[in-house]
N, C-alpha and C positions, 0 to 999 in steps of 0.2 A: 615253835612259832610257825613254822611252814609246814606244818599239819594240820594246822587252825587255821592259814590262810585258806591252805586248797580247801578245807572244809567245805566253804560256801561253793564251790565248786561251778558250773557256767550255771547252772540255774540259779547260784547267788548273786549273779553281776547284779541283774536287775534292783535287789534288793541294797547294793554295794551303792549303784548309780543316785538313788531313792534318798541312801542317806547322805551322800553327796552332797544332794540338790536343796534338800531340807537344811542343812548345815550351809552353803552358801547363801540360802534364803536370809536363813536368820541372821548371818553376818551383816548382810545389806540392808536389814531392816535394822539391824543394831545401830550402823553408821546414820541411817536416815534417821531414825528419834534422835540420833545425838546432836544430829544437825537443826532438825525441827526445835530441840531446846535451845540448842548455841543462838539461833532467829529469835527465838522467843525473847532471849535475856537481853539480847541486843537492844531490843525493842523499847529504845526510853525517851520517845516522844509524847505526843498529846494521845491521851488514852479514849477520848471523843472522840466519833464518829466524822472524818471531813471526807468532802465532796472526791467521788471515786471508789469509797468504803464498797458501794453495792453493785458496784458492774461484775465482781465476782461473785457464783454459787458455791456455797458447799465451802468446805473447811481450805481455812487458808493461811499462809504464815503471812505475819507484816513485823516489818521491818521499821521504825521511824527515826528519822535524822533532825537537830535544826541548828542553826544558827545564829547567832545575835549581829546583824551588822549596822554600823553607825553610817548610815544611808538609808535617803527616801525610795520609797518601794519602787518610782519610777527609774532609777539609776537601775537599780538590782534587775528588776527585769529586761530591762536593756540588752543586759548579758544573758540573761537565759532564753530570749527569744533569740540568740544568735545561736547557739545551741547546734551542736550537728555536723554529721562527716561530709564534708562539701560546703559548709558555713564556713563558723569559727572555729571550730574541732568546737573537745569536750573538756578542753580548759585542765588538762591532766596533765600534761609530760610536760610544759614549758610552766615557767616562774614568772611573775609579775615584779619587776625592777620598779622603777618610777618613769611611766611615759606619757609625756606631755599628753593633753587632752585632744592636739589633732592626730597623735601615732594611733592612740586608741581607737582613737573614729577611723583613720585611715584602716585597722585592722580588717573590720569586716564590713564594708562599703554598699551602702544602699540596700540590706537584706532586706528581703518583703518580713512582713509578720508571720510567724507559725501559726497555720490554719489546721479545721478540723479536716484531717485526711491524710496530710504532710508525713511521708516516710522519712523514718532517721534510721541510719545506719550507723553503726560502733565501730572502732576498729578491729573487731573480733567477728565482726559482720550478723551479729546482733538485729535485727531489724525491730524497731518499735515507731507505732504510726500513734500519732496523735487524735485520739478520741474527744477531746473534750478540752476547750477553751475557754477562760475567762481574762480578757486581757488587763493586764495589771497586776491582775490576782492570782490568778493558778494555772496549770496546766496540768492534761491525764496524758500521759501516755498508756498505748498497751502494747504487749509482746506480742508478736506475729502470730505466736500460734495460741493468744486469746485468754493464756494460764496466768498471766501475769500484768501489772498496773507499775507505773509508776504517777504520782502526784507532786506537783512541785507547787508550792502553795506561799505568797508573801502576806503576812500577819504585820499589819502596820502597829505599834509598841508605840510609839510617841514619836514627835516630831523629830526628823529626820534619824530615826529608828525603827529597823525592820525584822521579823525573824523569819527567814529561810530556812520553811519544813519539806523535807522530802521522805514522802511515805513512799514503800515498796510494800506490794502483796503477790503472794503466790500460792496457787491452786495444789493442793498435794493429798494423798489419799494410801492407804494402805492395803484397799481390797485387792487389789491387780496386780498382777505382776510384775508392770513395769512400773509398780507405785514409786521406785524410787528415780526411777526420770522424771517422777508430775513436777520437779522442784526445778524449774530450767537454770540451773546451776552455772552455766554462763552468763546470764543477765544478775545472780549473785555477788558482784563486783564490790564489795562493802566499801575497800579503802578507795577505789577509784571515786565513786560517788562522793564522799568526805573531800578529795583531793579536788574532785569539781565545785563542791559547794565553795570552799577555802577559796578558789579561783575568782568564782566570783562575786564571793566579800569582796578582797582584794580589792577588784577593777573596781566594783559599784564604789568604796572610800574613795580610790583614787578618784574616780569621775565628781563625788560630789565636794568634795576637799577642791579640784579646783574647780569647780564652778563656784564654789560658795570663797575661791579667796579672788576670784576675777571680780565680785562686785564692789 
């Protein structure tokens, strides 16, 4: 065996280095199709085309979430125009107990509306500016650096029922080298996302349970 090593001898390094690189490549291309599938399967929202589909070029992964909540769309947005590190946070790490309807409102006090332009930051320091507004209806976020959307969209279902979809896309490519960073794997947050939506189900019931037993 150390006869066949030294074989390759210094004029083999190169060729040593070579299979290396080729051998790390294909490991990280392994990991990224397996992650491009694991997105793909995830993917069990509405399979049409909604508003933000085409701000991205070129091949992209999408992610869809939704939710059923027994609240008129005008509660649910409530909460998700509070949205944001410097707002109300991102509705993640803290639980919804039962709080009266002025603690709620006390929570995040006089917010203006999320306009097009509005920086949000993560606690991971994520930065996503809000591209595209429709208020009531939806909001687009994008990733800072342009690769990625998120859509947050309320689907009115029937009286005082609403469903909360949130689509995620992302730009990703195999030609390049650094194809497996096109996936910006920090704004990949699955369960936090989930744990935001749940959040604010929650508040929107609680808001519209008592205003509908105040009458």
């Amino acid at each position: 065996m150390a006869g066949r090593r030294g074989s390759f001898g210094p004029a083999g390094r190169p060729y040593l280095r070579a299979l290396a690189a080729a051998a790390a490549a294909g490991s990280a291309a392994g990991v990224y199709l397996r992650l491009v599938r694991l997105l793909r399967q995830l993917d069990n929202g509405p399979v049409h085309r909604l508003p933000g589909d085409a701000v991205l070029t070129g091949p992209a992964l999408q992610v869809t979430r939704s939710v059923l909540i027994p609240a008129p769309a005008a509660d649910v947005w409530s909460f998700l125009n509070r949205i944001g590190h410097g707002r109300a946070g991102w509705y993640v790490f803290d639980r919804v107990g039962l709080p009266d309807q002025q603690q709620a409102d006390r929570a995040a006090p006089q917010l203006r509306e999320l306009d097009i332009g509005d920086l949000l930051t993560t606690a991971t320091g994520h930065r996503l500016r809000i591209k595209e507004v429709q208020p009531s209806e939806w909001m687009l976020w994008a990733g800072g650096d342009g690769r990625s959307t998120w859509l947050w969209l309320l689907q009115p279902v029937r009286h005082n029922q609403t469903r909360l979809v949130v689509r995620a896309r992302f730009q990703y490519g195999l030609r390049h080298p650094g194809a497996l960073a096109a996936v910006p794997l920090d704004a990949v947050d699955l369960a936090s996302v989930r744990r935001a939506m749940v959040a604010v189900r929650d508040r929107a019931v609680i808001r519209s349970a008592t205003r509908l037993g105040k009458r």
